[in-house]
C-alpha positions in Angstrom: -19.6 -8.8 27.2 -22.8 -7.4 26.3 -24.6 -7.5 23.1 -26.0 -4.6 21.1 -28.8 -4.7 19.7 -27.6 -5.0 16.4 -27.7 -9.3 15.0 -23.9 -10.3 16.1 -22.7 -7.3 17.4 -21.0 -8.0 20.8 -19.3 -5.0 22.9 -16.8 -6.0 25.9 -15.2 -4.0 27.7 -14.0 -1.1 26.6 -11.5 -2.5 24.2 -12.9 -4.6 23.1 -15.6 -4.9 19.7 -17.2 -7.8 17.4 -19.0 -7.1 14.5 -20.0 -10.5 13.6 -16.6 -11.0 11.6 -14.4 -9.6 13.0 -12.9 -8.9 16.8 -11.1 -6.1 18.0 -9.0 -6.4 20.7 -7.1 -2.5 21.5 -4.4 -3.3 23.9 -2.4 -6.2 25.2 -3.3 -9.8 24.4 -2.1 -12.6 27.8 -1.8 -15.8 26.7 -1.9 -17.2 30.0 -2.1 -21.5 31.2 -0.6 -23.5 29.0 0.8 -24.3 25.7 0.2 -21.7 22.7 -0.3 -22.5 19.3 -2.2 -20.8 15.8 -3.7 -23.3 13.4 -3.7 -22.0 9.5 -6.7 -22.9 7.7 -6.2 -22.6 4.3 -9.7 -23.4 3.2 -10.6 -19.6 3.9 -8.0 -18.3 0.7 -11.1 -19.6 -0.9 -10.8 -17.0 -4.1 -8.6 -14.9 -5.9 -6.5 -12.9 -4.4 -6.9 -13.7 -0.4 -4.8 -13.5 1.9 -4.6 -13.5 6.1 -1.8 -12.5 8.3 0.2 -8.9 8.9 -1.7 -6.8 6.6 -0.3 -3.3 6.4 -2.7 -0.1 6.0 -0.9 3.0 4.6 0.6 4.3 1.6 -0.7 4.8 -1.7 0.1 3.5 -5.1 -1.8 2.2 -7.8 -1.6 -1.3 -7.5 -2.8 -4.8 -9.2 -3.8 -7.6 -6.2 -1.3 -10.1 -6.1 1.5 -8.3 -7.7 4.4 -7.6 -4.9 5.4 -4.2 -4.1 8.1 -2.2 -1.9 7.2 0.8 0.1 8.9 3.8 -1.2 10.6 6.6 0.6 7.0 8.4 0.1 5.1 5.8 1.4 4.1 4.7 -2.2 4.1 1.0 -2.8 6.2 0.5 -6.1 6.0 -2.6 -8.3 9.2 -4.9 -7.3 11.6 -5.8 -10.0 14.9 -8.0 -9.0 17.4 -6.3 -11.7 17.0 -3.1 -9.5 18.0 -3.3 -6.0 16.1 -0.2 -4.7 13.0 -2.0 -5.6 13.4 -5.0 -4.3 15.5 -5.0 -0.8 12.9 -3.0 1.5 10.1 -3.9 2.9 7.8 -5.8 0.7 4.0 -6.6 0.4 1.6 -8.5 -1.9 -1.5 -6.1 -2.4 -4.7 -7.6 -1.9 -6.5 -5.0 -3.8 -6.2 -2.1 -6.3 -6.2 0.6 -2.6 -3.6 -0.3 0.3 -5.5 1.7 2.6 -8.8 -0.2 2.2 -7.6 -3.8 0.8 -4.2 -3.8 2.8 -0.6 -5.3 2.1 0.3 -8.3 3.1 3.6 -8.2 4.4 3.8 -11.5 5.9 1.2 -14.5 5.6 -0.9 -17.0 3.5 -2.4 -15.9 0.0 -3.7 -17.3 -2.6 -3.7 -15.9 -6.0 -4.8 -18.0 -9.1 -2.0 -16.9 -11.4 0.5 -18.7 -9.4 2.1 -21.6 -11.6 4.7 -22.9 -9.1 4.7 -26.2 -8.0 4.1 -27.2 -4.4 6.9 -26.7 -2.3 9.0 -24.4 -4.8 11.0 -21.3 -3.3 9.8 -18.4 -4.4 11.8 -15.3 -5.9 10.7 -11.7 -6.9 11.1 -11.2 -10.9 13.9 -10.0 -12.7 11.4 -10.6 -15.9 8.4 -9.1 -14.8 8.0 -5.8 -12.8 5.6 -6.9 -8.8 5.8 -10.9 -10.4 7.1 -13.8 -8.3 8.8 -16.8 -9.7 10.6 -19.9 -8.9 13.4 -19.3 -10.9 16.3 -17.7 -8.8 17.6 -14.4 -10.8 21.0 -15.3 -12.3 21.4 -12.2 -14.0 24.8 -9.7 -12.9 23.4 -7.1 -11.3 19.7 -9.1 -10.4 18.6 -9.4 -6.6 18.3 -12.9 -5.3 16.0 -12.5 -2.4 13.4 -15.5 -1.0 10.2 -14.2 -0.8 7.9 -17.7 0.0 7.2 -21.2 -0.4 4.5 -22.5 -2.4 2.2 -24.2 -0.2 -0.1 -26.2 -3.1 0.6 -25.2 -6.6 -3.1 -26.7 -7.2 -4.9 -24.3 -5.0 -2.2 -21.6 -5.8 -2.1 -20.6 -2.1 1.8 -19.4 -0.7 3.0 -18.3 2.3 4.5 -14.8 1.9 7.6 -14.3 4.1 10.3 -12.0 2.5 14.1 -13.0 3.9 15.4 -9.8 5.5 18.8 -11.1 3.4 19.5 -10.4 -0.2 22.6 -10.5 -2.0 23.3 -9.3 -5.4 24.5 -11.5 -8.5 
C-alpha cells in the first residue's frame, strides 16, 4: 500500500483505493484462515435517515428518504402501496435520499429513520394506508399485499433492519 500524498488517502494495488472513509476493493474478496463473521454497529445510524448495507445505485424517481419504493419496469423507483400488487411484490428499497443515484437504495440492511413508531421487535409490513409507509399492522384488506419487509430493531432509536421476504400472498 502506498500513500498519496493527500491526508488519508491510501492506494494498494491496483484495485484497490481509500479515501479516508471509504475502501474500495474492485475484484474478488478471500476470506481465508478461520472463522468469518460481520459485526453490526448500530451506533453509526446516528441521524435521520441512515442506513448501511446493499445499497443500490440506478434508477430515477423523485423520492422522500425513508419512504419504501419498488423499481419499475423503467427503472423508476415508485412509492409502494400494499392494496396494489404491482407496487409492492418486486424488488423493493428504502431511499436514503431525495436522488437514488447519489444517496442510493437500500435494498437490504440497517436504517434508521425517526418517523418510525413501532415497537422493538415488531414485524414490519408495507402500507396499505399510506403510499412508500411501513407499518406493523399486517394488511387485512381483500385484495391488500401481506409481504414482511423488517423487524424493528429499537423502537427508541427507530433503527430496523430492512429485509423484504421474496414471498407475498394476497388477502
Amino acid at each position: 500500500m502506498t500513500g498519496t500524498g493527500t491526508p488519508g488517502t491510501i492506494n494498494g494495488e491496483q484495485f484497490m483505493t481509500f479515501d479516508g472513509s471509504t475502501l474500495k476493493v474492485r475484484g474478488n474478496i478471500n476470506l481465508n484462515g478461520g472463522s468469518y463473521a460481520l459485526y453490526h454497529d448500530l451506533g453509526f445510524l446516528a441521524s435521520s435517515v441512515t442506513g448501511y448495507g446493499d445499497i443500490l445505485k440506478i434508477g430515477t424517481g423523485t423520492l422522500t428518504a425513508g419512504n419504501v419504493y419498488y423499481l419499475n419496469s423503467s427503472q423508476v423507483w415508485t412509492a409502494t402501496k400494499a392494496d396494489a400488487e404491482a407496487t409492492s411484490t418486486g424488488l423493493l428499497a428504502i431511499a436514503l435520499g431525495t436522488d437514488p443515484v447519489a444517496s442510493g437504495m437500500l435494498i437490504r440492511g440497517y436504517v434508521r429513520n425517526s418517523a418510525w413508531t413501532q415497537a422493538t421487535g415488531d414485524t414490519l409490513y408495507l402500507s396499505s394506508a399510506t403510499n412508500g409507509a411501513i407499518t406493523n399492522t399486517q394488511p387485512t384488506a381483500t385484495g391488500s399485499i401481506v409481504r414482511v419487509v423488517g423487524y424493528m430493531l429499537s423502537g427508541t432509536d427507530d433503527q430496523i433492519y430492512f429485509n423484504p421476504s421474496n414471498e407475498w400472498f394476497e388477502n
